[in-house]
Legacy VTK file of the C-alpha trace (Angstrom):
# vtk DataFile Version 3.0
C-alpha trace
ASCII
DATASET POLYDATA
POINTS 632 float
-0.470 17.981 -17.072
-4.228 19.225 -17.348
-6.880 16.698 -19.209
-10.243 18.119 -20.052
-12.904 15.731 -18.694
-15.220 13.563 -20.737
-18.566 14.825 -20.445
-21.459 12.807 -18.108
-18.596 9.297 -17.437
-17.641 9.717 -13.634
-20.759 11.868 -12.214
-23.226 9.445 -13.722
-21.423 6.208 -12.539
-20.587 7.814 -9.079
-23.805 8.551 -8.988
-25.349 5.044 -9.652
-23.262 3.699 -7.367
-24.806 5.166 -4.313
-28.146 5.376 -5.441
-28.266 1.852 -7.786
-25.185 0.025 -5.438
-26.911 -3.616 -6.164
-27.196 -2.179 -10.079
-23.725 -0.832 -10.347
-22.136 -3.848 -8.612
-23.865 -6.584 -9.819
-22.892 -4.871 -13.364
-19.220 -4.987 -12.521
-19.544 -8.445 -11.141
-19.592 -9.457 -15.099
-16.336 -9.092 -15.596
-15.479 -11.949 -12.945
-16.102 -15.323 -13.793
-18.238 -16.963 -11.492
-18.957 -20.880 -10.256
-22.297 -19.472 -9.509
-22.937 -16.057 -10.379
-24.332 -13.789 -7.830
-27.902 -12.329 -7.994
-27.391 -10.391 -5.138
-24.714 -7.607 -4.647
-25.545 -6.328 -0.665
-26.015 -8.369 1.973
-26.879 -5.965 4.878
-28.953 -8.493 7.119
-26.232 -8.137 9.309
-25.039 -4.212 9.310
-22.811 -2.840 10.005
-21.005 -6.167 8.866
-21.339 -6.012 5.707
-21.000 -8.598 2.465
-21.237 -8.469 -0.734
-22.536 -11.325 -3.498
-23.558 -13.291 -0.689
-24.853 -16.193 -3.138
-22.012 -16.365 -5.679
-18.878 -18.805 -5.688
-15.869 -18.503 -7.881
-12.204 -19.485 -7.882
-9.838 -15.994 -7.591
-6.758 -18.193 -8.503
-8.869 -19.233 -11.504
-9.684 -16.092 -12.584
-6.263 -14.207 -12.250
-4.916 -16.869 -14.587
-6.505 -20.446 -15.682
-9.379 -18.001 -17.481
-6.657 -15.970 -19.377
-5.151 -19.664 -20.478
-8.909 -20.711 -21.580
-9.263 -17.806 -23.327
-6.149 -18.320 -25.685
-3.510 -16.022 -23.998
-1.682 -18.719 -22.270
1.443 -17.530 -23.713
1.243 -14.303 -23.007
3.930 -12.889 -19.819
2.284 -12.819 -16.656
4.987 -11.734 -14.183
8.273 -10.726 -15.104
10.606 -10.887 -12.008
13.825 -8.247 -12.483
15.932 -8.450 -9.631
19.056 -6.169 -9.670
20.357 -7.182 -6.175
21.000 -10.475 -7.716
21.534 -9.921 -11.125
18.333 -11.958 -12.359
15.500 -11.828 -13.940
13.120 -14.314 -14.979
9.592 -14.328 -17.011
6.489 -16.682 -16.718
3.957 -16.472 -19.479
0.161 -17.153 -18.307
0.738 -20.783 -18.371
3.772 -21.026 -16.898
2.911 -19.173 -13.955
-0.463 -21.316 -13.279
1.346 -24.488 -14.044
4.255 -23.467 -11.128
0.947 -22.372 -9.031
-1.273 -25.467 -9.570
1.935 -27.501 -8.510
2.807 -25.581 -5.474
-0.877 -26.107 -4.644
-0.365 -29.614 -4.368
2.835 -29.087 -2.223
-0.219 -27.550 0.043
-2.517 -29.714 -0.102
-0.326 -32.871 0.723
1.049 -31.265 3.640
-2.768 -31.478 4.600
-3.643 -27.463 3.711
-7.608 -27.376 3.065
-10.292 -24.893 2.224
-10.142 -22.259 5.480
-6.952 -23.387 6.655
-4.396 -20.417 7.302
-1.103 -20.467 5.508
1.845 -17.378 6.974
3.966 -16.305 3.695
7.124 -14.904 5.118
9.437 -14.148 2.173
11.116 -11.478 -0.080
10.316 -10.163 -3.641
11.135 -13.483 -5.049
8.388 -15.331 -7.313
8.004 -18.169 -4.834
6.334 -15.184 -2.625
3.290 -14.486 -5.949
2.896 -18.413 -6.785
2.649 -18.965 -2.708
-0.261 -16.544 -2.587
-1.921 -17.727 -5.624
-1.600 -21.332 -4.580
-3.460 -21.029 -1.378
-6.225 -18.968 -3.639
-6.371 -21.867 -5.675
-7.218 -24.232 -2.726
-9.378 -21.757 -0.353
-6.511 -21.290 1.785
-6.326 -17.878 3.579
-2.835 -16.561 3.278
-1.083 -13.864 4.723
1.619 -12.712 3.771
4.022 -11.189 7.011
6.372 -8.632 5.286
10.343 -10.162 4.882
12.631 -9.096 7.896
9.565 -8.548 10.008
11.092 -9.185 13.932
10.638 -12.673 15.575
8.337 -10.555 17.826
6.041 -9.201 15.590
6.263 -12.565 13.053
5.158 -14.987 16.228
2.321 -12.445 17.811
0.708 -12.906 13.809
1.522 -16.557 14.249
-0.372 -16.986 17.310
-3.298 -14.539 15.325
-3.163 -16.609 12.568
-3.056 -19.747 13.506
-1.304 -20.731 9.918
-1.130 -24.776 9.488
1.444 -24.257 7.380
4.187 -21.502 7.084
6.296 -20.383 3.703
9.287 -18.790 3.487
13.039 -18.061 2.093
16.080 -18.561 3.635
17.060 -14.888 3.162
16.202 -11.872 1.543
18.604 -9.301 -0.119
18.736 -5.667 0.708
21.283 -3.356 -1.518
24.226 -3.448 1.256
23.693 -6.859 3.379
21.568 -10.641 3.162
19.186 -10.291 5.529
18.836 -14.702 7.166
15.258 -15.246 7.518
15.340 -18.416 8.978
16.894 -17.649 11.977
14.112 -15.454 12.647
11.194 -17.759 11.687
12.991 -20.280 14.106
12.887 -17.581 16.820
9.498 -16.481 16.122
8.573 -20.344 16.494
10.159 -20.577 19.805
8.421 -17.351 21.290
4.942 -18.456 19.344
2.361 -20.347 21.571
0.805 -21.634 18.183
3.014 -24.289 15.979
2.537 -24.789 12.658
2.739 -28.518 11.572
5.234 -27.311 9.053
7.778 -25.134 7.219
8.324 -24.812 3.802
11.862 -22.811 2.701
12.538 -21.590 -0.354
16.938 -21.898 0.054
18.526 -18.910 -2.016
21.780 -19.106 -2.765
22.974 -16.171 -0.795
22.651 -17.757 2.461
21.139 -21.354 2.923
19.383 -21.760 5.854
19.317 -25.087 7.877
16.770 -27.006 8.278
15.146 -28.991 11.468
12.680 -31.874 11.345
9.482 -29.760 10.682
11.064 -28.196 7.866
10.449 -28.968 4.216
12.953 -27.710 0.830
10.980 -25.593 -1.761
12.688 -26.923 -4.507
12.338 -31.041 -3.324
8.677 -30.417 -2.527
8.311 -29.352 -5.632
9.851 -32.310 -7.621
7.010 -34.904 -6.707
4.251 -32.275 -6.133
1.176 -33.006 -7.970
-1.112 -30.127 -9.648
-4.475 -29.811 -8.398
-7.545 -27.729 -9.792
-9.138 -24.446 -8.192
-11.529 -25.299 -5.556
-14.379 -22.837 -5.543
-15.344 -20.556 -2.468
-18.450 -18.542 -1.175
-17.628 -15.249 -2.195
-18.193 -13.924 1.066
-15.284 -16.608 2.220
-12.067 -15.469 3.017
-9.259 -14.542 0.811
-6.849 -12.980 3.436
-5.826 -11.806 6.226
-3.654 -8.371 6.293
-1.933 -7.307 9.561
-1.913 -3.420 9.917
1.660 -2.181 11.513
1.234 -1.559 15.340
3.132 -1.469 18.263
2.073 -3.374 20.584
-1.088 -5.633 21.553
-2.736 -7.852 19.600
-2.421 -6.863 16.161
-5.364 -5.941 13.747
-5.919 -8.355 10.687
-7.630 -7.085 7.989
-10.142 -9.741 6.249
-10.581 -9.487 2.708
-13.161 -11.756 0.810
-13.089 -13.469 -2.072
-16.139 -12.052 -4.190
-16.105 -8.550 -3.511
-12.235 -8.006 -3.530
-11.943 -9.823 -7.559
-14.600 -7.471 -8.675
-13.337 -4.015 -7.065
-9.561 -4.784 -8.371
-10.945 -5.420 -11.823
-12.918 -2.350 -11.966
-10.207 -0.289 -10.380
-7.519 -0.957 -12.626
-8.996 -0.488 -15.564
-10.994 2.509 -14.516
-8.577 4.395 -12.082
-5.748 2.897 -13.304
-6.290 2.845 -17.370
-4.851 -0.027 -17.590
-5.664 -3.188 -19.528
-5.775 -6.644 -20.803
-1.895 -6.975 -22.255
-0.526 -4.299 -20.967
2.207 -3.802 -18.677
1.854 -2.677 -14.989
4.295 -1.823 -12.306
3.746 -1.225 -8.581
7.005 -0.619 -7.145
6.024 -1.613 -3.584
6.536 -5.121 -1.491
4.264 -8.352 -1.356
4.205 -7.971 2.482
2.215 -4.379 1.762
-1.610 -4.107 0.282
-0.093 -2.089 -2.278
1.690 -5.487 -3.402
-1.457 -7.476 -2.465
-3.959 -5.635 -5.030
-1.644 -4.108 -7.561
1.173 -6.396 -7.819
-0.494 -9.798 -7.507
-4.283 -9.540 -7.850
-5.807 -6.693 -10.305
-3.350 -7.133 -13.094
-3.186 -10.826 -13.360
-7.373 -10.630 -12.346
-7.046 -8.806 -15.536
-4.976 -10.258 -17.754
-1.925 -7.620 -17.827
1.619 -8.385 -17.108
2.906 -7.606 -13.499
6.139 -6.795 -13.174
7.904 -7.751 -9.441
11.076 -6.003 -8.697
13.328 -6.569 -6.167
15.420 -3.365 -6.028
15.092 -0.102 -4.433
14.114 3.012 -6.458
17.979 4.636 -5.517
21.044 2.456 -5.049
20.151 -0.575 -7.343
22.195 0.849 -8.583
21.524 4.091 -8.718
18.638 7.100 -9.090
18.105 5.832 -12.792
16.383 2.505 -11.455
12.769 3.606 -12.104
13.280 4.719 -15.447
15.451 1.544 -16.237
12.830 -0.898 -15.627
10.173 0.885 -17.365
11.839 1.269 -20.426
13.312 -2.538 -20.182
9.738 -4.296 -19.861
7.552 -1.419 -21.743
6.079 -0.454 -18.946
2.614 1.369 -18.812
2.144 2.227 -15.395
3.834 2.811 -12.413
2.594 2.968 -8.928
4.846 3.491 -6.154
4.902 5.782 -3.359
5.753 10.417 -2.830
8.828 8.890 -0.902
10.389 6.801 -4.215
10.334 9.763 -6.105
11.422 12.135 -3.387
14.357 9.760 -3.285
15.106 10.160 -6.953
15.154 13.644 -6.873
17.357 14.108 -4.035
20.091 11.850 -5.568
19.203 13.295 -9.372
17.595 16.375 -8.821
17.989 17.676 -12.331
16.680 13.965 -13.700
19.786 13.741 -15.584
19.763 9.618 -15.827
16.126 10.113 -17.477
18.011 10.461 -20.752
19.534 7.297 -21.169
16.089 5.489 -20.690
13.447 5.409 -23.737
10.295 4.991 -21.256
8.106 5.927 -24.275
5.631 3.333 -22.760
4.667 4.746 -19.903
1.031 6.928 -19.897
0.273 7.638 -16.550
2.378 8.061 -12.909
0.473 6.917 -10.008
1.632 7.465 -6.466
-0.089 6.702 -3.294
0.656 5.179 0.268
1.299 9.084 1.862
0.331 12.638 1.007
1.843 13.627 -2.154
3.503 17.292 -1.718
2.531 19.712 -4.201
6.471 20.189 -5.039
6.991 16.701 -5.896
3.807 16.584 -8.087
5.430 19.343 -9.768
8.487 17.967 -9.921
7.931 14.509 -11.736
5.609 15.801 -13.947
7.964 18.341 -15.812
10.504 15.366 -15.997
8.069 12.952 -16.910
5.645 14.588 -18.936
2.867 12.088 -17.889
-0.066 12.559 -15.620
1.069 12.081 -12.267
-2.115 10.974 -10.284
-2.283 10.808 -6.807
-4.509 8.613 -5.326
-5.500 7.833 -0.906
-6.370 5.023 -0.205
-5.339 2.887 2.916
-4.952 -1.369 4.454
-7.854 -1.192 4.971
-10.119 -0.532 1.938
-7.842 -2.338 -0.581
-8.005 -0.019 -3.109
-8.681 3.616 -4.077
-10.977 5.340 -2.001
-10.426 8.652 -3.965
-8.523 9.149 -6.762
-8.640 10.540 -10.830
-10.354 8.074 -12.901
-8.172 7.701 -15.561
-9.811 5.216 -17.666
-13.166 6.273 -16.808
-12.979 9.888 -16.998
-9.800 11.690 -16.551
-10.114 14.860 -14.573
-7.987 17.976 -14.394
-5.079 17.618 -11.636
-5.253 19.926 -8.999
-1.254 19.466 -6.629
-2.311 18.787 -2.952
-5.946 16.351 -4.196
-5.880 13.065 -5.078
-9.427 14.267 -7.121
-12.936 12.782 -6.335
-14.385 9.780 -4.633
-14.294 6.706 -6.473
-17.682 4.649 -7.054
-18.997 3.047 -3.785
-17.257 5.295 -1.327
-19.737 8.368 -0.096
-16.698 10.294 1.521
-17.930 12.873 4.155
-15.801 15.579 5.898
-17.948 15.586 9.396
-17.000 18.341 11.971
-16.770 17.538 15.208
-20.131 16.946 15.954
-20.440 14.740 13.060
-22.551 16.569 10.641
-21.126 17.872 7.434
-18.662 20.926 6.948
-19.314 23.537 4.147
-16.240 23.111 1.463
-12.934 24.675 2.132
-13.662 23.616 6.103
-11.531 21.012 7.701
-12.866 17.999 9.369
-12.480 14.167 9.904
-12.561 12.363 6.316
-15.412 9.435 7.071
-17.100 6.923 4.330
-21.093 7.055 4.887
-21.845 2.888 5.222
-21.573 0.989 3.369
-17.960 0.638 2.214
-17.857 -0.734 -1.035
-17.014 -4.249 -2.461
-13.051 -5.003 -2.137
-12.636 -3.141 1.627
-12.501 -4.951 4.882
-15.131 -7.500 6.077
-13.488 -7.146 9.177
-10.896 -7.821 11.976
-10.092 -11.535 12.065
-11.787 -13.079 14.604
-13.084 -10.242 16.325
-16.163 -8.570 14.934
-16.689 -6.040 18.154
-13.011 -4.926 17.376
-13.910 -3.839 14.087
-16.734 -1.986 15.174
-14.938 -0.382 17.632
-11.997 0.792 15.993
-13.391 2.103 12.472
-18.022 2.747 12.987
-18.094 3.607 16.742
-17.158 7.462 16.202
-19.968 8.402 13.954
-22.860 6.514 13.467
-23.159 4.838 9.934
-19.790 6.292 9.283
-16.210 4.271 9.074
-13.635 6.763 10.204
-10.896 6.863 8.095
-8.558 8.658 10.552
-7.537 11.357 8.123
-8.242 14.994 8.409
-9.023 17.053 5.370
-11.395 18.762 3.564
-13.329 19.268 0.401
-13.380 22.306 -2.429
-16.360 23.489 -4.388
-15.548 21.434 -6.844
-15.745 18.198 -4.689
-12.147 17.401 -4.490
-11.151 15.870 -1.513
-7.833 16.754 -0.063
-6.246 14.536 2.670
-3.997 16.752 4.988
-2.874 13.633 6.687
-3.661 11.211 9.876
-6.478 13.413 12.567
-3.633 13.390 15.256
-1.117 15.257 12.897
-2.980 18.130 13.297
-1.995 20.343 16.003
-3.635 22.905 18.768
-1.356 26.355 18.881
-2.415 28.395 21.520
-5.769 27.204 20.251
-5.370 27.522 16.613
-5.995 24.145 14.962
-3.152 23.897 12.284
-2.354 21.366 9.805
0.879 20.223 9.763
0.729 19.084 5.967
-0.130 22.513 5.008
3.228 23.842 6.602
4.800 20.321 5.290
3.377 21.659 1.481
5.336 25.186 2.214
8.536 23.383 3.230
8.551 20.887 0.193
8.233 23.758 -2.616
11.687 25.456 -1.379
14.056 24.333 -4.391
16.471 23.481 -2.188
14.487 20.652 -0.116
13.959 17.047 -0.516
11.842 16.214 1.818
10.663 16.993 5.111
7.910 16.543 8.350
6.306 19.001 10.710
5.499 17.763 13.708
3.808 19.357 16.408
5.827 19.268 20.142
4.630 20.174 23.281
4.831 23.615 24.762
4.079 25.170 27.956
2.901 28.508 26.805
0.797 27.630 23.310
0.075 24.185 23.905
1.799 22.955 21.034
4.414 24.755 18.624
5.531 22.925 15.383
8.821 21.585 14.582
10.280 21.024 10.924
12.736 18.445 9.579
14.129 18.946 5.978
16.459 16.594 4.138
18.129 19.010 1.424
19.142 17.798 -1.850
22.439 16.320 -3.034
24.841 18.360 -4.104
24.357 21.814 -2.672
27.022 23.926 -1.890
25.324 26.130 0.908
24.578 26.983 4.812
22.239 24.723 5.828
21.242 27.913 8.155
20.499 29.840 5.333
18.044 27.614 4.261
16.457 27.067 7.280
16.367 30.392 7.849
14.207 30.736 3.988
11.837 27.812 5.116
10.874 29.414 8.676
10.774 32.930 6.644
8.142 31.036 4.045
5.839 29.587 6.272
5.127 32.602 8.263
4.466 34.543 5.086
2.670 31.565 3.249
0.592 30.626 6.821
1.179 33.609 8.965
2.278 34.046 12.060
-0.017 31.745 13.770
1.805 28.956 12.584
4.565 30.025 15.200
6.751 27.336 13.396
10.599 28.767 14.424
12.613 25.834 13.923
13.900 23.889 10.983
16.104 21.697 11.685
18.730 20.111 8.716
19.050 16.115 9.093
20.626 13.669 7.165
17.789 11.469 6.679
13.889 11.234 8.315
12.734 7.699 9.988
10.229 5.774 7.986
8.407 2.127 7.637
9.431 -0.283 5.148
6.806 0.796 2.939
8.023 4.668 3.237
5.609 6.868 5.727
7.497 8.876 7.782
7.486 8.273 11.404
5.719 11.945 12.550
4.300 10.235 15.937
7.667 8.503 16.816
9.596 11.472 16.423
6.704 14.142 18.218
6.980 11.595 21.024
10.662 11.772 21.237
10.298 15.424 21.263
7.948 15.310 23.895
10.625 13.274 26.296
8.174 10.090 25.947
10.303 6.664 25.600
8.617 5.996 22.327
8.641 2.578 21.076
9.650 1.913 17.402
6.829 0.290 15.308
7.916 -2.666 14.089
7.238 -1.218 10.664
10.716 0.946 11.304
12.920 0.745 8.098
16.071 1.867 10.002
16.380 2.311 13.685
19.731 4.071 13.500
17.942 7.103 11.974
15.315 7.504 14.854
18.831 7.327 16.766
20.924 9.862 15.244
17.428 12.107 15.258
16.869 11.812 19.242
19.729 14.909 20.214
17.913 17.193 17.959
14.583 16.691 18.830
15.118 16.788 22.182
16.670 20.467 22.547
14.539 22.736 23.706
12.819 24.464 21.026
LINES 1 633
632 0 1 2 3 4 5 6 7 8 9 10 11 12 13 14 15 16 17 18 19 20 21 22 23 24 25 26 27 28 29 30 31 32 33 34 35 36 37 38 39 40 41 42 43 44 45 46 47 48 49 50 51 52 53 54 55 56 57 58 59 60 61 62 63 64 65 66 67 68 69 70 71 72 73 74 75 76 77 78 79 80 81 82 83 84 85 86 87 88 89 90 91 92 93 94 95 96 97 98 99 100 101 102 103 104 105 106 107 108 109 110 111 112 113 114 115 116 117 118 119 120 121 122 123 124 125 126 127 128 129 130 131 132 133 134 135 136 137 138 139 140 141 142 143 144 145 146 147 148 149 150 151 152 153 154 155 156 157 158 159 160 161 162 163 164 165 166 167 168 169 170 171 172 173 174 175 176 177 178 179 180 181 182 183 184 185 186 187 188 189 190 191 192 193 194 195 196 197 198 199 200 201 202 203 204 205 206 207 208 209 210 211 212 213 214 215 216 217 218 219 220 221 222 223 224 225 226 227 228 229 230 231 232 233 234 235 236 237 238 239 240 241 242 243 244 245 246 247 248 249 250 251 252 253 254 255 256 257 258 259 260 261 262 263 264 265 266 267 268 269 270 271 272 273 274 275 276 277 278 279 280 281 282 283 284 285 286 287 288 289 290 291 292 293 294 295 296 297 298 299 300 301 302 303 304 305 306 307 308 309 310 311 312 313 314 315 316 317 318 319 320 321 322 323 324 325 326 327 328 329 330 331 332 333 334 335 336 337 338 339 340 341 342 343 344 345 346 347 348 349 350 351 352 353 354 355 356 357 358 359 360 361 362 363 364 365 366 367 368 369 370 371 372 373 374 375 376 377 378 379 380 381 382 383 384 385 386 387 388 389 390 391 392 393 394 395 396 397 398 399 400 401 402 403 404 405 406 407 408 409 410 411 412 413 414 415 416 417 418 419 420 421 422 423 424 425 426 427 428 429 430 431 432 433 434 435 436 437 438 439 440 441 442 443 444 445 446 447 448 449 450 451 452 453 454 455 456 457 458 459 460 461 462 463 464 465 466 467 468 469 470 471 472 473 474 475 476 477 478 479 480 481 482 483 484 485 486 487 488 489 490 491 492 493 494 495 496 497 498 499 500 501 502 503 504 505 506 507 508 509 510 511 512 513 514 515 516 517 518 519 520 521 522 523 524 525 526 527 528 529 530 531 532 533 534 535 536 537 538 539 540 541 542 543 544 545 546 547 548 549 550 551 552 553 554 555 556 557 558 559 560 561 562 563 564 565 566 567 568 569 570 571 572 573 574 575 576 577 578 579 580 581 582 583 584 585 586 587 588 589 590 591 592 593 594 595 596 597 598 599 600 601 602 603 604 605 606 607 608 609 610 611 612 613 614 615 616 617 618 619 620 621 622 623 624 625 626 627 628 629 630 631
């Protein structure tokens, strides 16, 4: 669906905000309340470490909901929690949810949790997991939240980043087909974690009850002779969080988000990129332990003053493809954000979006996806069922929020399949070639952010200033590499072809492997699919595809391979020297749904590749191994 633009709203701001940034920021800043209001936006005294309203304090807890109270919506639903693997669902209005908050805050702060202190939130899609967040805002706490299931491994290695006084969690959480014990694993994490915490807190589901040792304290007894206590307020520049990134091994990389500058970018962005607003309902299908669930299911909609709706379900299975559309039309819902890979899954179980019909979603205005490349095909696809916009927007961990993307409550802008649109304020996104100046549009390069990044994005790597540096501004000069290839059009719409080391060298052609991926996803037959590039001793590298057909089909699976290898040579052209699809059952991702393209190209390439920890389920990467290690 095409929307003619306003006229003058998103060049003009854009524009401010890289010429006027202290203007444009300090303007935005006044829809925060502040302790002490800033008079400064940019602090650069100490570039490239950046901060923003360097002189201002405020309270974030207080603003995502004791401010709504004041202002006379305390009654008004906050979070509604809808829970099909259990049957539930629960609502808190405004003031319900800061009374449960305010309380849990004194759980914290008589176990001895002060401003600066680190709390670990290890726990499921459960409303414990949004008032455990929101209490340690309300104190000056720095949480961060490790996502449910995590391995003992990879939950004690944050541990010992952390340092957390005090860590949260459930007994269990609840995936469609088996209750997944958390406990057990926080108690093995302990035992392999050099750093203790002085104590546990354990929210006990009914589904499996975890026991308890001396260090341990029950949720739900805490609770009962907790005192509330007020919002204590912070520097701006002080921390809010810290956000591991998903590695492999090492030392992991925690993201440090501020107080200041993150409240005002996740106010601006959801009313401005997201159109949505004060009383209305938004939905970001994603996970707490994700920044997805950080900023769009916790912060920016209570920040301002929607409802936010958590669900603990899976897009398919829960029970089945209709899940999306059930919720929406259930809780009115305006928005939805969730990732290509939700919808992909729809449409492979319902590709004809039969169990649409049943659902009135009447409510819903606008389809945002984001967390991978969105294929042209399933852009297509979701908006003929839909008949909303569906707006793709990039954005990664580490900025917070949308680095480009259609402003759809600023100025929407025609949809082109393949772009997530323009550059939102703040970000001056470059496509440098490999000498670091700037390609001519229509050339491919590395996507790069001119410094510096905007309010909201990283301060830096916790604890470790010259890792930051070296990992994101070392590359170019004055420039944070985003990792991403891509490119720009005439029109200045930025398209993302995916992560720098997906593209591949055939005998010394430089081809993207989304742009095959994009040929691939538009066969009618195809749900979804990866190219990755393998090694080869006569071009270099040769590219290998993966397709997951639709249900249903009653045809050779050669046949179609056959098609898709027949496509991309007429679509690319021979250069592309992509010769084999192969049909699988199912492609490896992460929790959060990016497919595993490295994993499997190492695989390919005989490597013993390890599995992030990120790995949704290992038994695919398993069944996968035979076919990609044929020779092509």
């Amino acid at each position: 669906m095409t929307q003619a633009p306003k006229q003058g709203g998103y060049a003009a701001e854009y524009r401010r905000s890289l010429e006027d940034p202290e203007g444009f920021w300090l303007d935005a800043a006044r829809a925060i309340d502040w302790t002490v209001a800033p008079t400064r936006a940019l602090d650069a005294s100490e570039a490239p470490l950046y901060r923003w309203f360097p002189d201002g304090r405020l309270n974030t807890c207080h603003n995502a909901l004791d401010r709504h109270i004041d202002a006379g919506r305390g009654e008004q639903l906050a979070l509604v929690y809808d829970s099909p693997v259990t049957g539930r669902e629960a609502a808190f209005t405004y003031r319900e949810l800061r009374d449960e908050v305010a309380r849990f805050a004194g759980v914290l702060t008589g176990l001895g949790v002060a401003q600066g202190d680190r709390v670990v939130i290890y726990m499921p899609m459960i409303p414990e997991a949004v008032v455990a967040m929101l209490a340690c805002a309300r104190i000056g706490a720095v949480h961060s939240v490790v996502f449910g299931g995590f391995a003992a491994h990879e939950l004690a290695v944050r541990i010992d980043d952390a340092r957390p006084k005090v860590v949260i969690a459930a007994s269990c959480g609840i995936e469609p087909a088996r209750v997944v014990p958390y406990k057990p694993l926080l108690d093995d994490a302990l035992a392999l974690a050099e750093h203790q915490p002085e104590r546990c807190v354990i929210r006990q589901r009914p589904q499996c009850t975890a026991d308890m040792t001396g260090r341990d304290l029950d949720w739900d007894q805490a609770m009962e002779t907790a005192e509330p206590v007020g919002c204590v307020p912070v520097a701006a520049t002080d921390p809010l969080y810290i956000l591991y990134t998903s590695g492999t091994t090492g030392r992991p990389k925690g993201v440090v988000r501020d107080n200041g500058g993150h409240a005002v970018a996740l106010r601006w962005s959801l009313g401005h990129v997201y159109d949505t607003h004060p009383g209305e309902v938004f939905w970001a299908a994603s996970d707490v332990g994700w920044v997805v669930g950080h900023s769009y299911i916790v912060y920016a909609p209570l920040l301002t003053g929607c409802t936010t709706v958590l669900y603990e379900g899976k897009p398919v299975g829960t029970p089945d493809a209709g899940a999306l559309w059930r919720v929406i039309a259930e809780h009115r819902v305006t928005a939805l954000f969730t990732a290509p890979t939700a919808i992909r899954a729809v449409k492979k179980e319902d590709p004809r979006g039969e169990l649409l019909h049943a659902h009135d979603i009447g409510s819903l205005r606008h389809l945002f996806l984001a967390g991978e490349r969105l294929d042209p095909e399933t852009y297509r696809w979701a908006t003929d069922l839909l008949g909303v916009p569906v707006v793709d927007n990039w954005w990664q961990t580490e900025t917070g929020w949308p680095i480009v993307a259609n402003p759809m409550g600023l100025e929407p802008h025609p949809l082109k399949a393949g772009s997530p649109t323009v550059p939102m304020p703040g970000y001056d996104v470059r496509i440098l070639d490999a000498t670091g100046r700037d390609a001519p549009p229509g050339a491919d390069g590395a996507v790069a952010i001119r410094l510096p990044l905007p309010p909201g994005t990283l301060l830096t790597v916790w604890q470790d200033d010259a890792r930051y540096v070296r990992s994101y501004l070392s590359a170019h000069s004055g420039y944070y590499l985003t990792g991403d290839g891509g490119r720009k059009d005439d029109d200045g719409y930025v398209y993302v072809m995916g992560r720098i080391d997906d593209v591949i060298n055939v005998a010394g052609h430089r081809l993207s492997t989304g742009a095959m991926e994009e040929v691939l996803a538009a066969h009618p037959d195809v749900a979804e699919c990866a190219v990755v590039g393998v090694a080869d001793s006569l071009k270099g590298q040769v590219p290998r595809g993966l397709v997951v057909l639709k249900a249903g089909l009653d045809r050779d699976p050669q046949d179609i391979a056959t098609e898709l290898v027949a496509a991309v040579r007429e679509t690319i052209g021979p250069v592309a020297a992509l010769r084999r699809v192969d049909v699988v059952a199912a492609l490896p991702k992460t929790r959060s749904g990016k497919i595993l393209r490295r994993t499997m190209r190492d695989i390919a390439d005989g490597r013993d590749a390890e599995l992030p920890s990120t790995i949704d389920d290992p038994a695919v990467i398993e069944a996968l191994r035979p076919v990609l290690r044929d020779d092509v």
